[in-house]
PyMOL CGO cylinders between C-alpha atoms (Angstrom):
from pymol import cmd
from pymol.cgo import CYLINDER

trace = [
    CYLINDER, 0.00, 0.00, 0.00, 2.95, 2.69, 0.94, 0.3, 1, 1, 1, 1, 1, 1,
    CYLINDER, 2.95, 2.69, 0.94, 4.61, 1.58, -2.29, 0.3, 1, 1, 1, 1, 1, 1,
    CYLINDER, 4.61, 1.58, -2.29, 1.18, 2.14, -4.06, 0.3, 1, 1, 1, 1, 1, 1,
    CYLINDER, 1.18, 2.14, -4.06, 1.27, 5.72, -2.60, 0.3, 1, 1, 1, 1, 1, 1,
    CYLINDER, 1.27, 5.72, -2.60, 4.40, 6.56, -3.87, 0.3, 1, 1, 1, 1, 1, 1,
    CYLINDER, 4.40, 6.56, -3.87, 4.13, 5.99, -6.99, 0.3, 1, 1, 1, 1, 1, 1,
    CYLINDER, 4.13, 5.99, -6.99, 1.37, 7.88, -7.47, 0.3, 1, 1, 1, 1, 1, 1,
    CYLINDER, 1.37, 7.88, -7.47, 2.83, 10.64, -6.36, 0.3, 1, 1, 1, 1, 1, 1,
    CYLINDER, 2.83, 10.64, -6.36, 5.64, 10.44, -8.60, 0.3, 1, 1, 1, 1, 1, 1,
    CYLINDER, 5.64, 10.44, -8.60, 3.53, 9.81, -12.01, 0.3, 1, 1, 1, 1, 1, 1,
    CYLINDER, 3.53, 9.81, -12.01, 1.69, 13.51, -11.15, 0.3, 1, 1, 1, 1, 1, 1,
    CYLINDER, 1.69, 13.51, -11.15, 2.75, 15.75, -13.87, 0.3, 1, 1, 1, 1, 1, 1,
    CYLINDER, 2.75, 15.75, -13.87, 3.04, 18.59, -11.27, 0.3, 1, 1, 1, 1, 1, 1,
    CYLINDER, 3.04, 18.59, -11.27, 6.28, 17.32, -9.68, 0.3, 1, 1, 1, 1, 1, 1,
    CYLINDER, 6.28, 17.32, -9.68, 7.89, 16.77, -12.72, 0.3, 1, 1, 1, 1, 1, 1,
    CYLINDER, 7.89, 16.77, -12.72, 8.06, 20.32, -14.47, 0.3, 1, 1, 1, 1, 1, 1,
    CYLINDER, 8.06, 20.32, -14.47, 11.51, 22.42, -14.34, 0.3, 1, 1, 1, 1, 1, 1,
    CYLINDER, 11.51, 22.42, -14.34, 11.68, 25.78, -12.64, 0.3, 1, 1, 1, 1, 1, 1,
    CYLINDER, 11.68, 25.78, -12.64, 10.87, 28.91, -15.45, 0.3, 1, 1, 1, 1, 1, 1,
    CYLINDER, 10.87, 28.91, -15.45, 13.10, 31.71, -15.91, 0.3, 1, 1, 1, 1, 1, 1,
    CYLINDER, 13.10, 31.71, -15.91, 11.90, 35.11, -16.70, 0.3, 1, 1, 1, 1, 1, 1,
    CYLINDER, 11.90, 35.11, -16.70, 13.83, 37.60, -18.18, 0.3, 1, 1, 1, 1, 1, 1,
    CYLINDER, 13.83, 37.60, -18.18, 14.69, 41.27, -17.32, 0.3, 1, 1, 1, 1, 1, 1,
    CYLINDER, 14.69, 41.27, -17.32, 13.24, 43.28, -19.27, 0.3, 1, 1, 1, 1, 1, 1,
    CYLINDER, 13.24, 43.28, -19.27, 16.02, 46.23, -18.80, 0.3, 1, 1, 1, 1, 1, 1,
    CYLINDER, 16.02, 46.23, -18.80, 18.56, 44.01, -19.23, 0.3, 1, 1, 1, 1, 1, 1,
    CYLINDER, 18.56, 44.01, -19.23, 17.32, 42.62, -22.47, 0.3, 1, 1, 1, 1, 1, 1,
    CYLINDER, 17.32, 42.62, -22.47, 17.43, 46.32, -23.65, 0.3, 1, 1, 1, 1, 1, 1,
    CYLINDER, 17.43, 46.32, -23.65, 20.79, 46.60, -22.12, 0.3, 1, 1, 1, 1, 1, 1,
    CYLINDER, 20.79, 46.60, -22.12, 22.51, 43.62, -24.51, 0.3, 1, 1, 1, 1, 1, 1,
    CYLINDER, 22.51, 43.62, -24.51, 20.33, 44.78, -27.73, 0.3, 1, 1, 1, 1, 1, 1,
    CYLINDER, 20.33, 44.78, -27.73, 21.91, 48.23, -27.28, 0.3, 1, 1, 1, 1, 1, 1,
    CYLINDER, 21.91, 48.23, -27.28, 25.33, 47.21, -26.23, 0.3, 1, 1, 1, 1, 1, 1,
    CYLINDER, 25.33, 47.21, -26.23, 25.12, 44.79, -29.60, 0.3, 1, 1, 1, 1, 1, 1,
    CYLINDER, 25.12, 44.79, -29.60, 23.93, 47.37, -32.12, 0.3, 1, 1, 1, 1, 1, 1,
    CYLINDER, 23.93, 47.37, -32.12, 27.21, 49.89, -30.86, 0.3, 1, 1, 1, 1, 1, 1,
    CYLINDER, 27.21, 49.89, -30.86, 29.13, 47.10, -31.32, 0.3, 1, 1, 1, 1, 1, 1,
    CYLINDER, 29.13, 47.10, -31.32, 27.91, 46.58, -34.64, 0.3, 1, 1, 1, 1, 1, 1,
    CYLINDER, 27.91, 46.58, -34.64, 27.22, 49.59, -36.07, 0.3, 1, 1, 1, 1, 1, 1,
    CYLINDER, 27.22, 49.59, -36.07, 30.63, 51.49, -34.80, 0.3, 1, 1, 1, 1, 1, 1,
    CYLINDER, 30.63, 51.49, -34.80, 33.33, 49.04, -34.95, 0.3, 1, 1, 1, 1, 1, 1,
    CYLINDER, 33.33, 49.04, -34.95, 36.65, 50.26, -35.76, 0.3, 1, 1, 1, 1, 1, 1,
    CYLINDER, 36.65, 50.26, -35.76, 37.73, 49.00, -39.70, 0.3, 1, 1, 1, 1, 1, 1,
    CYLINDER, 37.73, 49.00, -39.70, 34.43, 46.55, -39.95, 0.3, 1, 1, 1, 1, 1, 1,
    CYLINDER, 34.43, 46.55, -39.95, 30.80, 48.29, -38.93, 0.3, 1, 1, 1, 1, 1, 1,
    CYLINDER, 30.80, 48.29, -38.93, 28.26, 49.12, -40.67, 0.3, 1, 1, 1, 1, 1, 1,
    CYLINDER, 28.26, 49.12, -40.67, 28.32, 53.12, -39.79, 0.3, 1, 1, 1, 1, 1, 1,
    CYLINDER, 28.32, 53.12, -39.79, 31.95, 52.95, -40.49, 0.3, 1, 1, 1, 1, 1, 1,
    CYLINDER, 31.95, 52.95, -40.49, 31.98, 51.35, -44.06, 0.3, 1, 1, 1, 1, 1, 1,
    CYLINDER, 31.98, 51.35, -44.06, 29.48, 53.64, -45.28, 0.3, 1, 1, 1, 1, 1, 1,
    CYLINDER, 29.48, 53.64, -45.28, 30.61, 56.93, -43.70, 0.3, 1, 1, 1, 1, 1, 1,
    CYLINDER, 30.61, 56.93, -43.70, 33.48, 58.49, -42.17, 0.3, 1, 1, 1, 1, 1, 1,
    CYLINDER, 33.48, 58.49, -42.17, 33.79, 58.09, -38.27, 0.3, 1, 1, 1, 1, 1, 1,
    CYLINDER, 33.79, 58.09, -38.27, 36.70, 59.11, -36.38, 0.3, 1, 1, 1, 1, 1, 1,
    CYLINDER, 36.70, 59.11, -36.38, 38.73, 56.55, -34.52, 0.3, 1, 1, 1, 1, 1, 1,
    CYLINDER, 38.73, 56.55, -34.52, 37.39, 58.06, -31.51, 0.3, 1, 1, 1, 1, 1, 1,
    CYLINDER, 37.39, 58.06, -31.51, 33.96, 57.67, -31.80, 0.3, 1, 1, 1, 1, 1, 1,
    CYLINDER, 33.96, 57.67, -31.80, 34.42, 54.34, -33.02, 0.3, 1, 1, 1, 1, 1, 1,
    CYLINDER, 34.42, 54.34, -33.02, 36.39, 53.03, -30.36, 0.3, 1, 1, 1, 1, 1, 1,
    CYLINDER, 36.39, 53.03, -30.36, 34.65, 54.64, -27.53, 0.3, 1, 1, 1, 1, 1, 1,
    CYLINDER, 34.65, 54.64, -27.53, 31.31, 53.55, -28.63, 0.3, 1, 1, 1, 1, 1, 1,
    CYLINDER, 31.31, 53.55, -28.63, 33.12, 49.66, -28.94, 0.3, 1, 1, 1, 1, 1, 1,
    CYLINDER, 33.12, 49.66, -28.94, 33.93, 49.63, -25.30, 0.3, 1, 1, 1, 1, 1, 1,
    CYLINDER, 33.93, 49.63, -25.30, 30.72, 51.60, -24.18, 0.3, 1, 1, 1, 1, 1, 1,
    CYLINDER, 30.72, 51.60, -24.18, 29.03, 48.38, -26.64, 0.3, 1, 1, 1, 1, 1, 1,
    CYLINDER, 29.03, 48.38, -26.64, 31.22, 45.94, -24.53, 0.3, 1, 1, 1, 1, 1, 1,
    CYLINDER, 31.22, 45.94, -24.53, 30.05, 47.70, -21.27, 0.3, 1, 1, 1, 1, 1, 1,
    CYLINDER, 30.05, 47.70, -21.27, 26.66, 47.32, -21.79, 0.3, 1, 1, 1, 1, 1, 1,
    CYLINDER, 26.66, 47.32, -21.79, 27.16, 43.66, -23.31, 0.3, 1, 1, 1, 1, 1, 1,
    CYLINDER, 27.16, 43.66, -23.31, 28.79, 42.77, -19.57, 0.3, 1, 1, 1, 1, 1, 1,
    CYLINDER, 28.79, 42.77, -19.57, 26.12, 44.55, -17.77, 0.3, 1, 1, 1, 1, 1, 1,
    CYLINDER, 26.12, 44.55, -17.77, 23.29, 43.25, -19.81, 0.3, 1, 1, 1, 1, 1, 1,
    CYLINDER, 23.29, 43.25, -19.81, 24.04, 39.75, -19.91, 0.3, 1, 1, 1, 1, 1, 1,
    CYLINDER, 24.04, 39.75, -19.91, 25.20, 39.92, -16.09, 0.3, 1, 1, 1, 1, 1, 1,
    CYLINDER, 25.20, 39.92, -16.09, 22.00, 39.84, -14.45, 0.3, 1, 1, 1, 1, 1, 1,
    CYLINDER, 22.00, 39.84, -14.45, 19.76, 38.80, -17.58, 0.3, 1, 1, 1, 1, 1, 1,
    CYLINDER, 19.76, 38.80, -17.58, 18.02, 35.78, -16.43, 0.3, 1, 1, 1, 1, 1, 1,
    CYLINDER, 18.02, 35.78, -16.43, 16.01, 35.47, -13.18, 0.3, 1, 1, 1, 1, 1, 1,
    CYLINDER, 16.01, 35.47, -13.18, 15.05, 31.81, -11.38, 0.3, 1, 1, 1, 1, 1, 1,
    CYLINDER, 15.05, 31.81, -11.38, 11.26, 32.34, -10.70, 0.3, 1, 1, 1, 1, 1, 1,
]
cmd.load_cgo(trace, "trace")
């Protein structure tokens, strides 16, 4: 009968589901900004700087402020609910 017990309770579908995550919202902003910078500004290979002329300041600057807000974003993306 205990046995009987037991196994029921381990056949409910209830105990068998993985914890969610959810996602900051903030911090999904965070990476999507951080990864356009990156793209658009690189130094030699973005988009911006194929097209048009962009200092070496700019572009550089804008890759580590891209990098930044890669680190930052991806840090604390996902949550354990």
């Amino acid at each position: 009968m205990l046995n009987e017990e037991n196994m029921a309770k381990a056949n409910k579908p209830d105990n068998n589901k993985k914890p969610g995550f959810k996602v900051k919202f903030l911090n999904l902003l965070l990476v999507l900004l951080g990864a356009d910078l990156v793209l658009l500004f690189a130094p030699g290979i973005g988009i911006l700087n194929s097209v048009f002329f962009i200092g070496d300041v700019i572009g550089w600057s804008a890759l580590i402020l891209g990098i930044a807000l890669l680190v930052l974003g991806f840090r604390g993306l996902y949550q354990a609910r």
